[in-house]
PyMOL commands that place a pseudoatom at each C-alpha (Angstrom):
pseudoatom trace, name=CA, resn=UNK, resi=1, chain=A, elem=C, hetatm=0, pos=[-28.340, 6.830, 0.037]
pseudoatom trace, name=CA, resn=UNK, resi=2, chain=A, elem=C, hetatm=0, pos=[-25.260, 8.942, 0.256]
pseudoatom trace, name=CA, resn=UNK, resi=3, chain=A, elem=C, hetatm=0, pos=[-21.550, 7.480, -0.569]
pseudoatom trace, name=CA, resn=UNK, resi=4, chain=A, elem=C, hetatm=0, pos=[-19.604, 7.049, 2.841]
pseudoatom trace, name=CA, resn=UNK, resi=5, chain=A, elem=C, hetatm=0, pos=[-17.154, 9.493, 3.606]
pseudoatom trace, name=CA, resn=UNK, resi=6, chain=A, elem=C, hetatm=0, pos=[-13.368, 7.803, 3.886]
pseudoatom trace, name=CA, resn=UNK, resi=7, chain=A, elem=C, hetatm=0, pos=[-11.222, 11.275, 3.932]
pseudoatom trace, name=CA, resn=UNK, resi=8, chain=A, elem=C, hetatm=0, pos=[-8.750, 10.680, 6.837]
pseudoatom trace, name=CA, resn=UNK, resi=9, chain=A, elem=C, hetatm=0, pos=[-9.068, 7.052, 7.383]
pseudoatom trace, name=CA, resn=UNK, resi=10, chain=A, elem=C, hetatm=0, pos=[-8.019, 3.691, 5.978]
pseudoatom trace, name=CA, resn=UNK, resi=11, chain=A, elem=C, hetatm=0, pos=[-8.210, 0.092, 5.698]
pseudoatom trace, name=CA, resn=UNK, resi=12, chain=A, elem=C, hetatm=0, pos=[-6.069, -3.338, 6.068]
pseudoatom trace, name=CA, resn=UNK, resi=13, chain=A, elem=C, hetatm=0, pos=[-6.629, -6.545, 4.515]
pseudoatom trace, name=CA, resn=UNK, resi=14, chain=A, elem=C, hetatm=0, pos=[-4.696, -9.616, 5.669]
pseudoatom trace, name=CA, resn=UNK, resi=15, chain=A, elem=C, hetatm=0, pos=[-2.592, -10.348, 2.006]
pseudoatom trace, name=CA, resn=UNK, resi=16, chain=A, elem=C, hetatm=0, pos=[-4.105, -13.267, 0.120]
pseudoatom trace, name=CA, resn=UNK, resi=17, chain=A, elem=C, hetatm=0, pos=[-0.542, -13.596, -2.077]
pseudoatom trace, name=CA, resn=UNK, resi=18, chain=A, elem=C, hetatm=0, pos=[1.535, -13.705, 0.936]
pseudoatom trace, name=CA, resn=UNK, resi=19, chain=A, elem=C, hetatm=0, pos=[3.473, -17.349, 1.420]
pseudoatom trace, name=CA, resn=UNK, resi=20, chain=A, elem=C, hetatm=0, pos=[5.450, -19.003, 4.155]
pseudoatom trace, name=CA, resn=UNK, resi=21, chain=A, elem=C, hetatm=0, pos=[9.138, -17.007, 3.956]
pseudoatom trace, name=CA, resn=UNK, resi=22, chain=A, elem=C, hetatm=0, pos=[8.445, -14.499, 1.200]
pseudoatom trace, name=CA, resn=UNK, resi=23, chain=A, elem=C, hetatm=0, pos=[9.343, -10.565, 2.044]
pseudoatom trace, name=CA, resn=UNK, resi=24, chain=A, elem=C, hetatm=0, pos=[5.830, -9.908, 0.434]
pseudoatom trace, name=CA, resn=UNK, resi=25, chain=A, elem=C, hetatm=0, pos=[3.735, -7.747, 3.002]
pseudoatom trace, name=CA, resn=UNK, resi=26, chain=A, elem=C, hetatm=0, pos=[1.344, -9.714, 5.753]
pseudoatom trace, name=CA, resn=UNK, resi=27, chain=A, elem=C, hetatm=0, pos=[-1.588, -6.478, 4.977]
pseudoatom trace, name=CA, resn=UNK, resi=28, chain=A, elem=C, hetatm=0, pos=[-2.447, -4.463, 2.420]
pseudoatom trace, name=CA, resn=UNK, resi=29, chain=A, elem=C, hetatm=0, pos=[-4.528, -1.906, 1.590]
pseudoatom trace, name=CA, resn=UNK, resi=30, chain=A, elem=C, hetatm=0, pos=[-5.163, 1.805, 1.420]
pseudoatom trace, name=CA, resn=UNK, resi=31, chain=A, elem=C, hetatm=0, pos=[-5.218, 4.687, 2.974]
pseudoatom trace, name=CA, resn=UNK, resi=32, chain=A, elem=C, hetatm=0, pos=[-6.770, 8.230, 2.739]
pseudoatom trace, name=CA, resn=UNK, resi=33, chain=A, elem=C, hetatm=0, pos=[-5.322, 11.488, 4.193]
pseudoatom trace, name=CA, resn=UNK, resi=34, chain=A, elem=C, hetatm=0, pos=[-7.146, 14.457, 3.439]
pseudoatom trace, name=CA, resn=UNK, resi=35, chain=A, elem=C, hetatm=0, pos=[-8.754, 13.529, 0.274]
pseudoatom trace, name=CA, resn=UNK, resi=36, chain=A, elem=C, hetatm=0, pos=[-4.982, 12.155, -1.314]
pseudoatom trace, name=CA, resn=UNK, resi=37, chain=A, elem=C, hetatm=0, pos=[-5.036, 8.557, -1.617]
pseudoatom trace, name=CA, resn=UNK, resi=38, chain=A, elem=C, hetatm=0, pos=[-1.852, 6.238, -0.112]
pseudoatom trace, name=CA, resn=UNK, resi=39, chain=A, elem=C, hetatm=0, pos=[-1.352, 2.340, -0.396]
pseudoatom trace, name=CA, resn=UNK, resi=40, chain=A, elem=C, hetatm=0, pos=[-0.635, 0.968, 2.982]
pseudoatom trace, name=CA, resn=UNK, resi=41, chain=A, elem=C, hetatm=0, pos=[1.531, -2.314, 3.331]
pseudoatom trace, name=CA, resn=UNK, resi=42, chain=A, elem=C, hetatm=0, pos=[1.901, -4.301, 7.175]
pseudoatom trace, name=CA, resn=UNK, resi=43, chain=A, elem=C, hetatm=0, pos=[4.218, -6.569, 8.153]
pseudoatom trace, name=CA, resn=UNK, resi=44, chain=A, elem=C, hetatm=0, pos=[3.744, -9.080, 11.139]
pseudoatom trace, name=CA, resn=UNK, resi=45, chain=A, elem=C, hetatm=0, pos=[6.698, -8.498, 13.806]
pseudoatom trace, name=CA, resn=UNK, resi=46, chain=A, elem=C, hetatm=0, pos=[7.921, -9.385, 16.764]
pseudoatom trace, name=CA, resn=UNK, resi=47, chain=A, elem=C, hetatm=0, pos=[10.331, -7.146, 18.797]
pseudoatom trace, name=CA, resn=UNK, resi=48, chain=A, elem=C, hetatm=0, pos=[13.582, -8.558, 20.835]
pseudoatom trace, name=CA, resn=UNK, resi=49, chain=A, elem=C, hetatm=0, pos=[11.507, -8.379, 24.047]
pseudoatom trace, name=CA, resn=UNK, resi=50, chain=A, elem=C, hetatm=0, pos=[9.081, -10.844, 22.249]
pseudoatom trace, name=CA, resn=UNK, resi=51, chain=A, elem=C, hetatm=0, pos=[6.486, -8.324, 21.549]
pseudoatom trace, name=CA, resn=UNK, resi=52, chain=A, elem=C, hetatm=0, pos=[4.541, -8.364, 18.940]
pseudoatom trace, name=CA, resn=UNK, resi=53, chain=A, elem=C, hetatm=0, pos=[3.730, -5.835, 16.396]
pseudoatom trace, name=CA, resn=UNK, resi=54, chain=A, elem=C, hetatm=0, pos=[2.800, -4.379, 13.013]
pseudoatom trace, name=CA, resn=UNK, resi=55, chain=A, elem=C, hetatm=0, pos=[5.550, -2.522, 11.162]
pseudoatom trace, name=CA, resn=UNK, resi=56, chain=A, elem=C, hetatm=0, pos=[3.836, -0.058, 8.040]
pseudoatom trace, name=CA, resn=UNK, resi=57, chain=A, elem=C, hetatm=0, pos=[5.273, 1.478, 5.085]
pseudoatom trace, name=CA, resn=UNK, resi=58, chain=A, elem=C, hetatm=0, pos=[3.134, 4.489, 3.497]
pseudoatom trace, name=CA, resn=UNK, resi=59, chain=A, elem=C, hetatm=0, pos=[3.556, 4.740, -0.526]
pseudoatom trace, name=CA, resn=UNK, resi=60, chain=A, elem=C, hetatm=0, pos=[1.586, 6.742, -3.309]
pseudoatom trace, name=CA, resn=UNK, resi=61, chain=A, elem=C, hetatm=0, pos=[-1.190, 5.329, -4.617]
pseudoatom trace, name=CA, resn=UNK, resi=62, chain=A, elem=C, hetatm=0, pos=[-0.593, 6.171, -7.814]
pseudoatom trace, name=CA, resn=UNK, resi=63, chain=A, elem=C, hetatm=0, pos=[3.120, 6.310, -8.321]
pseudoatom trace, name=CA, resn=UNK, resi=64, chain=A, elem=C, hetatm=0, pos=[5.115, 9.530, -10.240]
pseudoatom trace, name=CA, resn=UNK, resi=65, chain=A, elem=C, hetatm=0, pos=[5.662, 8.931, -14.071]
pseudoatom trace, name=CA, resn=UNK, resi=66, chain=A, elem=C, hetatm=0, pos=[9.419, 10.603, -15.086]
pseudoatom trace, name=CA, resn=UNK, resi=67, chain=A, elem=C, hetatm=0, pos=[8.099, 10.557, -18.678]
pseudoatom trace, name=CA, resn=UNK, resi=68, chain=A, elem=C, hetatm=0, pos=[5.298, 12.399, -20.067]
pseudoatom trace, name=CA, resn=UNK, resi=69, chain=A, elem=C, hetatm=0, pos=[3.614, 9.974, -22.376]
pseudoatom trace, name=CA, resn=UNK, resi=70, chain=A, elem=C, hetatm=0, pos=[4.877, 11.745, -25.450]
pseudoatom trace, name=CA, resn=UNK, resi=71, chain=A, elem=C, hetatm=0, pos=[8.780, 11.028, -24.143]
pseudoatom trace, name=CA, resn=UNK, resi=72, chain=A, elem=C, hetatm=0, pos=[7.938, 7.349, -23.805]
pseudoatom trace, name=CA, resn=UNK, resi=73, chain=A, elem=C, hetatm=0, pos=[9.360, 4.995, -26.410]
pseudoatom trace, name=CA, resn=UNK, resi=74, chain=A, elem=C, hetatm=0, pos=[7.001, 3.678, -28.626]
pseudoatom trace, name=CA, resn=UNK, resi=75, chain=A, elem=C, hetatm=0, pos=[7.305, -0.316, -28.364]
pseudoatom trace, name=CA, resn=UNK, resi=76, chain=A, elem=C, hetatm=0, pos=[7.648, -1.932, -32.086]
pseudoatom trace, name=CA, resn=UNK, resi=77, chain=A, elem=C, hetatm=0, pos=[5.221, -5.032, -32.644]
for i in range(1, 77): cmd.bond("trace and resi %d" % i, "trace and resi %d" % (i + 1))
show_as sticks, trace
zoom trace
């Protein structure tokens, strides 16, 4: 059986760490555009003329390092 194609689509998940007043997103999940990878994160709205919606902020899935791992600083133990 072949693996299932998921270039140019995505998926939400309702957030299982979210609580009652936090700024933590209502969904997360992922999100793939042309074989590059993205996190997705939803928030639950609800717009002045009381309608509701789902406001999304697109991020890299695997954030930029500044340092090469040779620049990092070694951490003494």
């Amino acid at each position: 059986m072949s693996e299932y194609d998921n270039t140019n689509s995505g998926v939400l998940f309702a957030n299982k760490y979210k609580e009652d007043g936090d700024a933590r997103p209502d969904f997360v999940g992922s999100l793939d555009v042309n074989g590059t990878e993205y996190r997705l994160a939803g928030w639950k709205n609800t717009s002045k003329a009381g309608k509701r919606y789902i406001s999304v902020k697109v991020e890299d899935a695997k954030p930029v390092d500044d340092k090469s791992s040779d620049e990092k600083e070694e951490v003494p133990f």
